[in-house]
C-alpha positions in Angstrom: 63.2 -10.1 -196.0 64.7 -9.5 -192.7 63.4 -11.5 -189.8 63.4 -10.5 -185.7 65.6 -12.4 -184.3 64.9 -14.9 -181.6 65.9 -12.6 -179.2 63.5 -10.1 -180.7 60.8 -12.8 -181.2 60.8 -13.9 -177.3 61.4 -10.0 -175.9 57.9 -9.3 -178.1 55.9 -12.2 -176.6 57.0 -12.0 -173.2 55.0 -10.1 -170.2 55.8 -6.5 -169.8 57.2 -7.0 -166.9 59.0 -10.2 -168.0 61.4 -9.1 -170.2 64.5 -8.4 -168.7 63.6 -12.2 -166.9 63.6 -13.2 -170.7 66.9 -11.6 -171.5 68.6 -12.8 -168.5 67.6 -16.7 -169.1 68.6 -16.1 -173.5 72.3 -14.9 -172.5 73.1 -17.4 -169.1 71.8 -20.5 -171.9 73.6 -18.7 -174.5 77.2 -18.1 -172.7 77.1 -19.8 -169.5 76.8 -16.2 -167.6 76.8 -16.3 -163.8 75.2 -13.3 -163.1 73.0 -11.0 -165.4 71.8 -7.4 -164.0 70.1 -4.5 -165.6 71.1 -1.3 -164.4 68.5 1.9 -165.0 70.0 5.5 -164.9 68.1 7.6 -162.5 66.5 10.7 -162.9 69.2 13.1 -161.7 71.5 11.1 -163.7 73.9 10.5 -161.1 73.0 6.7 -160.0 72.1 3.5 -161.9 69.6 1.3 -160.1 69.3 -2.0 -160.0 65.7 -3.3 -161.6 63.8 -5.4 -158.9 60.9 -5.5 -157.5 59.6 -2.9 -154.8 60.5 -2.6 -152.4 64.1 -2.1 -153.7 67.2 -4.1 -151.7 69.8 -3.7 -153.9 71.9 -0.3 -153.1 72.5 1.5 -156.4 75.7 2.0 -158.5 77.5 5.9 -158.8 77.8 6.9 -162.4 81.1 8.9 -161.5 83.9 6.5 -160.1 82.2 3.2 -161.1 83.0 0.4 -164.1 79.4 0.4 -165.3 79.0 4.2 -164.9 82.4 4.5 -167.3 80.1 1.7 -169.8 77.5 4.6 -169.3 79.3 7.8 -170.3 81.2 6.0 -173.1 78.5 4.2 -174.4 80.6 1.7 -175.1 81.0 -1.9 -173.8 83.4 -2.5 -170.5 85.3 -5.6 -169.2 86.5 -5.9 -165.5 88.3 -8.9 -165.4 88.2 -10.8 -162.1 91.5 -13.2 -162.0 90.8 -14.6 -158.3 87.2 -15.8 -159.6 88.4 -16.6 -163.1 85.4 -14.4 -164.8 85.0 -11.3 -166.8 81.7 -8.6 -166.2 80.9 -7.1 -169.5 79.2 -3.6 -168.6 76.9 -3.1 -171.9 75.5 0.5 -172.7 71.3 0.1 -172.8 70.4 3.0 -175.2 67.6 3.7 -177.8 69.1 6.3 -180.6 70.9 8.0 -178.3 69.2 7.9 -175.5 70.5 6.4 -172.4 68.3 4.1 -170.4 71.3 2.0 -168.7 73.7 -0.8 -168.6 73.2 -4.7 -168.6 76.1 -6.3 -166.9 77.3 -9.6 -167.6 79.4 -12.1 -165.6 81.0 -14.8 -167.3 83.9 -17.2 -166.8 87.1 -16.1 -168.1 88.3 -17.7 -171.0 92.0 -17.5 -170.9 92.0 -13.4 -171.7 90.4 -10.1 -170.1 87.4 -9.9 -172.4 85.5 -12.5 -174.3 85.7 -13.3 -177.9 84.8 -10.3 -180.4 81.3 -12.6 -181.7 80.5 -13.2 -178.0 80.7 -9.2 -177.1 78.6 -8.5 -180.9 75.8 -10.8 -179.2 75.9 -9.5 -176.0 75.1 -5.7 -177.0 72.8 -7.0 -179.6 70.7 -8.5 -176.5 71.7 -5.0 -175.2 69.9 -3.3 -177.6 67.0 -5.1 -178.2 66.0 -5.2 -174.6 66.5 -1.1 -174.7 63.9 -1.0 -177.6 61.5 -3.0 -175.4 62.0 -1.3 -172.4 60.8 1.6 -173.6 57.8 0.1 -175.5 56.8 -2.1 -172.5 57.0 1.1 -170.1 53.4 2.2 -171.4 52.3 -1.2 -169.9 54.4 -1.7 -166.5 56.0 0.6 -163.4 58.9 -1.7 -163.1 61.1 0.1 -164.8 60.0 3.4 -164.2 60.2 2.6 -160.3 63.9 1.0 -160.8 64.8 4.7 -162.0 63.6 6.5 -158.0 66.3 6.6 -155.9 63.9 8.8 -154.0 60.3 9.1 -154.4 59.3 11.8 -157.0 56.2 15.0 -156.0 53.5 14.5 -158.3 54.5 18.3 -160.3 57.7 16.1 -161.3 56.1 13.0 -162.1 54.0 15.2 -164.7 56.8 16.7 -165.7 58.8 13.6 -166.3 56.0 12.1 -168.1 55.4 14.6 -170.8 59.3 14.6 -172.1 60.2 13.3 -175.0 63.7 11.5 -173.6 66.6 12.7 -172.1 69.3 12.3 -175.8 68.7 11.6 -178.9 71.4 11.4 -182.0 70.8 11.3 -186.2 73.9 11.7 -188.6 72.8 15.5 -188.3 73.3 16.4 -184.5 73.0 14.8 -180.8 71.1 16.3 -178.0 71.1 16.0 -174.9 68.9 18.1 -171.5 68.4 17.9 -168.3 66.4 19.4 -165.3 67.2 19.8 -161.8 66.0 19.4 -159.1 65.1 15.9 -160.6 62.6 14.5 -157.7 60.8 18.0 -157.5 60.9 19.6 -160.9 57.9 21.5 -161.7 57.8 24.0 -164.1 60.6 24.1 -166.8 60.1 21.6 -169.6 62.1 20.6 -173.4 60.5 18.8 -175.8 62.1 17.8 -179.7 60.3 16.0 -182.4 62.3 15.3 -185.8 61.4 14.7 -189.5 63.1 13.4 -192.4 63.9 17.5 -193.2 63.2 18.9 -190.1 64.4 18.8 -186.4 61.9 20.6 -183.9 63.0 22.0 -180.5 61.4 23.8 -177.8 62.3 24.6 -174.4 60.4 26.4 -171.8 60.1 28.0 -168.4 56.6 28.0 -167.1 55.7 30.6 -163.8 54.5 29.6 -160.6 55.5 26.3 -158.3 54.5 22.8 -157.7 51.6 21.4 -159.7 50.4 24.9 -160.6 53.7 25.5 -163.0 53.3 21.7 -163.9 49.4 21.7 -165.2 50.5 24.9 -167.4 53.4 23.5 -168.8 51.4 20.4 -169.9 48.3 22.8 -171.6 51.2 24.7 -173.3 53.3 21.7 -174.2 50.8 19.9 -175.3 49.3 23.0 -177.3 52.5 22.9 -179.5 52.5 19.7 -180.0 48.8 19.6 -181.4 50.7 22.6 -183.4 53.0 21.1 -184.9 51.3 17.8 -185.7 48.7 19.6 -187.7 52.1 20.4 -189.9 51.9 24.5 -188.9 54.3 26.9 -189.0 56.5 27.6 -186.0 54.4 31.4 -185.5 51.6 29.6 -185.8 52.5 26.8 -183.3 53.2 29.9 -180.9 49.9 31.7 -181.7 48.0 28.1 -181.1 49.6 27.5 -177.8 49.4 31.5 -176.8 45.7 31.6 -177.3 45.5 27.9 -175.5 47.6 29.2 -172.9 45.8 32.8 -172.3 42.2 31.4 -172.3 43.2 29.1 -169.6 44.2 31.6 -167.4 43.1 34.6 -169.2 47.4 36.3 -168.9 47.5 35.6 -164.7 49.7 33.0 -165.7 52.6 32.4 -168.9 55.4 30.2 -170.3 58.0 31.8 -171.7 59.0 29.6 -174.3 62.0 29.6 -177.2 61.1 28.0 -180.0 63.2 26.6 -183.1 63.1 24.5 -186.2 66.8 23.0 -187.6 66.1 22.4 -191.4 68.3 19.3 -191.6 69.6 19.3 -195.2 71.4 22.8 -195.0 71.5 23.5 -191.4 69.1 26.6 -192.1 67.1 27.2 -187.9 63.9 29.1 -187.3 63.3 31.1 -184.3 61.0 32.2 -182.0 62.0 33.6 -178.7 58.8 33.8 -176.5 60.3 34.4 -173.3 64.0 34.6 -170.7 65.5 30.9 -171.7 68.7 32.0 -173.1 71.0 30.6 -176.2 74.8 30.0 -176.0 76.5 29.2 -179.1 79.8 27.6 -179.1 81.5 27.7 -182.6 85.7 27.5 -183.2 86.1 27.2 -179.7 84.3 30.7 -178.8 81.8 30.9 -176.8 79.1 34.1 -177.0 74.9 34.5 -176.2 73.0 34.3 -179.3 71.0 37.8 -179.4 67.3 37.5 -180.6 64.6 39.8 -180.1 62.4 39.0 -177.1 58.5 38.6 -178.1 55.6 38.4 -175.5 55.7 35.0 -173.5 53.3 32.6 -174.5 49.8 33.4 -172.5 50.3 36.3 -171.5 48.7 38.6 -173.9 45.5 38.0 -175.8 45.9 37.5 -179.9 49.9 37.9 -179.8 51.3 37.5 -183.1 55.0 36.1 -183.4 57.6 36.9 -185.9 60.2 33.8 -186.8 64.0 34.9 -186.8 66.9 33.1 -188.5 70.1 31.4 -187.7 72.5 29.3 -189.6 74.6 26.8 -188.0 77.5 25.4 -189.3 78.7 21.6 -189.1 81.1 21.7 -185.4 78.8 24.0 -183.6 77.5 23.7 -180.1 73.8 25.2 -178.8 73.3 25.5 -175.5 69.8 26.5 -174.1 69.8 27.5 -170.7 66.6 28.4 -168.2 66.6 31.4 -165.8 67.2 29.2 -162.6 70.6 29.1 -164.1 71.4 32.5 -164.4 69.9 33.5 -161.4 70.7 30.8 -158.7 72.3 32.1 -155.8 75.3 30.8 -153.4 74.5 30.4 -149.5 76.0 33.7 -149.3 73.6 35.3 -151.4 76.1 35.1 -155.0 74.5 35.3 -158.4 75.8 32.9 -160.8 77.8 34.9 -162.9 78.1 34.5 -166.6 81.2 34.4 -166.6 80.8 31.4 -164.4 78.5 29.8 -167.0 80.5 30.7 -169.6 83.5 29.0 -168.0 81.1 25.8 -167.4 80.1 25.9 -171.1 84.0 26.0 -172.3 85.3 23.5 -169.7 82.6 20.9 -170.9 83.7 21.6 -174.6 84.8 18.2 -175.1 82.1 15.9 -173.6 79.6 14.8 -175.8 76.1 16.9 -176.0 74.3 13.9 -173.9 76.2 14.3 -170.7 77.2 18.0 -170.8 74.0 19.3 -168.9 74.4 16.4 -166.0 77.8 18.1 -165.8 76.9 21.3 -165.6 74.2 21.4 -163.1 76.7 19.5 -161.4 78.8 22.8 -161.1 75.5 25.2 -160.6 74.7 22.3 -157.8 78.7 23.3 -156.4 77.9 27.2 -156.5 74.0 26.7 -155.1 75.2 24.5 -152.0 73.2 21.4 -150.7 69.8 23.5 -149.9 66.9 23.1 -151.4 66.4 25.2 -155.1 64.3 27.8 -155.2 63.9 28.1 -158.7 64.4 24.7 -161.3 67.0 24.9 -163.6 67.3 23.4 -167.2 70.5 23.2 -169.8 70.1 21.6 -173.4 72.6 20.8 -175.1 72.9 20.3 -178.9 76.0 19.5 -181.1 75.9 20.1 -185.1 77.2 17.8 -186.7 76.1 19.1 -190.3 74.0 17.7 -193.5 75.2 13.9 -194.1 73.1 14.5 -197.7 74.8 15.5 -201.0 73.7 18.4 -202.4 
């Protein structure tokens, strides 16, 4: 039988709050390291923050322009070598299956080349990825490393919002996801949410109405609704119906969610859909990119006893989803511009070759260049899920 390692062993038994103290004394005993940091990605993806104590002293790190932040979008480890103080940082990628928490960096002396020996780098992102795993069991216990992700302070609608997702990537032999929302600090009413299975791969994403903690308290009833859903082991119709009549006797239709919902049958690539509402579904497949048409049902609370009717999709293994909120389509320029689809479509087909984890940061990036520096008057979500295709034999 396998055992944890000692790394493993000491990250388990620390403090909460202690563990990136642990991880820092393991690899300076370990390899003589000068200087060990843990960077956190923030919530608009666009910093990585140092983890400290509040009140925070330490300015942060850009993602774009920076050796960590190039560690960060390559997910793979990155060695700066520093001749004039005869050391080498190792910037180490800090993910949980695909999921990008942040980047441990590493300062150690050089020894005679730019990057340390090949065993020395294996043990350093093996300390990488165990403290990743704990971070993100430990954050049910301790705000230090949710704090270390503010760069400004979040409005309570976006702190529930944050709260009830499941991450911000994921990745299985089968596909990668990735999503994000903007305008991270004040978020309130869109929402994603994906659970998988050994056959099954569920996805939802929605666009709740109203502002502030209004749109946030009936995202979380409907959220949660499909989640009790799907738990029970129901159908997709029937996790609409559940969270329609959850949604309707709450606020008896004066508020809805419209909500699309899908299940990816893993072994043949086989997708279930619901479409409950205006988020809208790009498909990218052989380098075209065109709307996926379904047929619009009633959005989820706004109608008493609504029945929904699945539709079906096949995707093939090289295919690109995107799934794409309303405050896309219709954010405006200073000037009083609709973004175009043709705009978005040119976004979707100049991000083709990223990988589906940073392709929403990117475009909202480009909606953020058309919208202008105000303040968003609608929130704006973009999912984005590659296909990789069955890894089983039939």
């Amino acid at each position: 039988m396998d055992r944890p390692s000692t790394v493993e062993r000491s990250l388990r038994e620390a403090a909460p709050h202690e563990i990136f103290d642990v991880i820092r004394s393991t690899i300076e005993d370990r390899h003589r390291a000068r200087a060990v940091e843990l960077l956190l990605a923030d919530y608009s993806m666009t910093r990585l923050q140092p983890v400290e104590v509040l009140p925070h002293t330490r300015p942060p790190v850009p993602v774009h322009d920076s050796a960590p932040g190039r560690a960060f979008g390559a997910q793979e480890p990155h060695c700066v070598h520093d001749r004039s103080a005869s050391a080498v940082t190792v910037h180490l990628p800090v993910s949980v299956r695909g999921d990008r928490l942040g980047i441990l960096s590493v300062t150690l002396p050089a020894a005679g080349g730019d990057k340390p020996a090949p065993a020395v780098l294996e043990d350093l992102q093996e300390c990488a990825d165990a403290l990743a795993h704990e971070v993100v069991v430990v954050e049910r216990d301790t705000d230090l490393f949710l704090q270390a992700r503010r760069a400004e302070r979040l409005t309570l609608a976006a702190e529930m919002q944050w709260q009830l997702l499941p991450g911000r990537s994921c990745a299985r032999p089968e596909y990668s996801l990735g999503a994000q929302l903007e305008p991270a600090y004040a978020i309130f009413g869109d929402c994603f949410d994906w659970s998988a299975s050994a056959d099954d791969l569920y996805v939802t994403v929605s666009n709740g109405m109203g502002e502030g903690i209004d749109a946030a308290l009936l995202t979380n009833l409907a959220i949660n609704a499909l989640r009790n859903a799907r738990r029970a082991g129901l159908s997709i119709s029937d996790q609409a119906v559940l969270a329609d009549q959850a949604v309707y006797g709450q606020y008896r239709g004066s508020q809805y969610l419209s909500t699309l919902l899908f299940r990816f049958h893993l072994p043949t690539g086989h997708v279930e859909i619901i479409d409950a509402g205006s988020p809208k579904v790009w498909l990218v497949r052989s380098g075209v990119v065109e709307p996926i048409e379904l047929e619009a049902q009633m959005p989820l609370g706004m109608f008493e006893d609504t029945a929904y009717a699945s539709q079906h999709f096949q995707v093939e293994a090289g295919d690109r989803l995107l799934f794409i909120s309303d405050g896309v389509y219709d954010a405006l320029s200073p000037g009083g511009e609709k973004y175009s689809l043709r705009a978005l479509a040119a976004s979707i087909n100049s991000t083709r070759l990223l990988p589906a984890a940073q392709v929403p940061r990117v475009m909202l990036q480009e909606l953020l260049g058309h919208r202008g520096s105000g303040p968003a008057t609608d929130d704006s979500l973009v999912m984005c899920l590659d296909w990789h295709g069955s890894t089983r034999q039939p």
